[in-house]
C-alpha positions as CSV (number, residue, x, y, z in Angstrom):
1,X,0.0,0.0,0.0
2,X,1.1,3.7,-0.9
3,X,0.5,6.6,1.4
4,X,2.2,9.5,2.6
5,X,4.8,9.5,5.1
6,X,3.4,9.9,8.7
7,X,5.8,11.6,10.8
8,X,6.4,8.7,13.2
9,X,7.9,6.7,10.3
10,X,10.8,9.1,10.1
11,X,13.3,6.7,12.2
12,X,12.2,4.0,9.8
13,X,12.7,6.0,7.1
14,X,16.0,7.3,7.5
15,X,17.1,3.4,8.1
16,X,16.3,2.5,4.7
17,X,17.8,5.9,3.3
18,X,21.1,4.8,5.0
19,X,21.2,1.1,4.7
20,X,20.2,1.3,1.1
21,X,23.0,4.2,0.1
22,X,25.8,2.5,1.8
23,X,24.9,-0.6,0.0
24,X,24.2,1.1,-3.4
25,X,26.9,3.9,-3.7
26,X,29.6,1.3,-2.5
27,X,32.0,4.1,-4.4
28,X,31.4,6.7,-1.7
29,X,32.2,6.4,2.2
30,X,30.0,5.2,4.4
31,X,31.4,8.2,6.3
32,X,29.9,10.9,3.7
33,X,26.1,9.1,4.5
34,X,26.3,9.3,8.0
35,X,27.6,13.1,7.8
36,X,24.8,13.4,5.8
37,X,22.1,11.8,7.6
38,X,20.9,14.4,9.8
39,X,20.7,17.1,6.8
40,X,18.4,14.6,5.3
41,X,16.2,14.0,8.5
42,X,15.7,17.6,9.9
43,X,16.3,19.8,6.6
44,X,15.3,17.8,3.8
45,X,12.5,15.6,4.7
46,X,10.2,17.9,5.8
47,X,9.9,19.9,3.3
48,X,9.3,17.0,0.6
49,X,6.6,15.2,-0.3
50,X,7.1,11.7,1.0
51,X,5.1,8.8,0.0
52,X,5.6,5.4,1.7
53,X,5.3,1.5,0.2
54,X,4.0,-0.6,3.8
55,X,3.4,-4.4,4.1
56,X,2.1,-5.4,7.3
57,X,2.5,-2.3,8.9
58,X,6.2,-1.9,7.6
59,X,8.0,0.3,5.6
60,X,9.7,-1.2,2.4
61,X,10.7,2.0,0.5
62,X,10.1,5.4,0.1
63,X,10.0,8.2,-2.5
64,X,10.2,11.9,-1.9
65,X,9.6,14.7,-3.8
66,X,10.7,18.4,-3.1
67,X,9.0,21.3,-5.4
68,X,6.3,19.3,-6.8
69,X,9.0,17.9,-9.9
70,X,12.4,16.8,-8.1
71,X,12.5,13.1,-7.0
72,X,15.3,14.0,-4.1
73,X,15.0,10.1,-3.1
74,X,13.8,6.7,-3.7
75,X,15.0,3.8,-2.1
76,X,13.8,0.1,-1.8
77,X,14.9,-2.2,1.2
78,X,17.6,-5.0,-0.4
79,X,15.2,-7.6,0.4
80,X,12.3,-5.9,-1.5
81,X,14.2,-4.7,-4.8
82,X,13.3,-6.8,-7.8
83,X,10.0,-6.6,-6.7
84,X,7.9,-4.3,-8.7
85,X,7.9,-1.9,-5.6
86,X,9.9,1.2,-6.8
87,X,8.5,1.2,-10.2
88,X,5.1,1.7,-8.4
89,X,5.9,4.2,-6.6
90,X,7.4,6.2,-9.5
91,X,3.9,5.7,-11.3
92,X,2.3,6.6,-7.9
93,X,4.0,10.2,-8.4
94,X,3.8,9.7,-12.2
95,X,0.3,9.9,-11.4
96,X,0.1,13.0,-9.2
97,X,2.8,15.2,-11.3
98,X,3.4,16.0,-14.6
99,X,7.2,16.3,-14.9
100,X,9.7,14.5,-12.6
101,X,13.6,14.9,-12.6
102,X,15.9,12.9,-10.5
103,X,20.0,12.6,-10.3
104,X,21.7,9.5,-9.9
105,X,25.1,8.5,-10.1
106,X,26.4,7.5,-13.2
107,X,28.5,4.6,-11.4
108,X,24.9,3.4,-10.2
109,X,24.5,1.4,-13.5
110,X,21.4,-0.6,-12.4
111,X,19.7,2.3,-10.9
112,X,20.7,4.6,-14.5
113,X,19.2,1.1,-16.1
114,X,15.6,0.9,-13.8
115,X,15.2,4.5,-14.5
116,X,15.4,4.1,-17.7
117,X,13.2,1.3,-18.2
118,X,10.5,3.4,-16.3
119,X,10.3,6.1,-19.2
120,X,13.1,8.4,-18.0
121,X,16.1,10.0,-20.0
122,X,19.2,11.9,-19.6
123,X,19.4,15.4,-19.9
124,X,22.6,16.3,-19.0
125,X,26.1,15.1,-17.3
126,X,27.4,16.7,-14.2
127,X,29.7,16.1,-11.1
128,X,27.3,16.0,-7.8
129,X,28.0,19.0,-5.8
130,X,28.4,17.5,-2.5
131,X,30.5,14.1,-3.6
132,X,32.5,15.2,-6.8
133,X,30.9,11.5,-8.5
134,X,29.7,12.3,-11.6
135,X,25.7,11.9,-11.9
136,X,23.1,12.2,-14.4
137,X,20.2,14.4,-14.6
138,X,17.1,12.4,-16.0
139,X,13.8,13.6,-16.6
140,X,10.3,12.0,-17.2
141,X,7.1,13.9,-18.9
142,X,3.3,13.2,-19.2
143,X,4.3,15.7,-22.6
144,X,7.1,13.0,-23.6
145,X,5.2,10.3,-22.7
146,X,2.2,11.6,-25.4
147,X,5.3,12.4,-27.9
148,X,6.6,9.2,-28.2
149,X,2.7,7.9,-28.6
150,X,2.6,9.7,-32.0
151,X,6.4,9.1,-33.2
């Protein structure tokens, strides 16, 4: 089931988001996730739109949104990738906004690959601000979507 975030699923949350980047950014230090992880909890979080996948009263993944557009996070517990869960809660979103842009690391080859495969492209090439890693910018459109309908 998808519903937004209640704010006593925070903790649970912030688990996933650093359990799933250590284990998927294996190119950065664990170090620069944990600095991190307190900017994400008290700064960033509550001021995006966060939409939770639960099973039995559990949180499996999450996306977020900040501005109505920017998909600042989705992550997927290890045991739950593969699953069909991330791809619906991009369609979730897909569903509720028109346009959607995301960054992810270019050395993130099957996460460049799933987003992708859900209808998203690259736009552009840059290093991340924070990490120096090179990412890509991808975006999706209801307007491309149509496009590609009549191509």
């Amino acid at each position: 089931m998808i519903k937004s975030m209640d704010k006593s699923q925070i903790e649970e949350i912030m688990d996933i988001w650093l359990k799933t980047n250590i284990t998927a950014h294996s190119f950065i230090s664990e170090q620069y996730w944990m600095e991190n992880y307190n900017v994400v909890k008290n700064q960033y979080l509550p001021h995006s739109a966060t939409f939770v996948y639960e099973e039995k009263n559990a949180v499996k993944a999450f996306i977020s949104i900040i501005n109505n557009s920017f998909i600042g996070a989705l992550f997927v517990l290890d045991d739950c990738q593969g699953k069909g869960i991330g791809r619906q809660l991009l369609d979730y979103c897909k569903s509720l906004y028109p346009c959607l842009e995301l960054c992810v690391y270019k050395e993130n080859k099957s996460a460049v690959n799933f987003y992708k495969y859900c209808g998203f492209v690259i736009v552009n090439e840059q290093p991340n601000a924070d990490s120096g890693h090179m990412e890509y910018l991808m975006k999706w459109s209801k307007k491309m979507l149509n496009e590609k309908k009549f191509v």
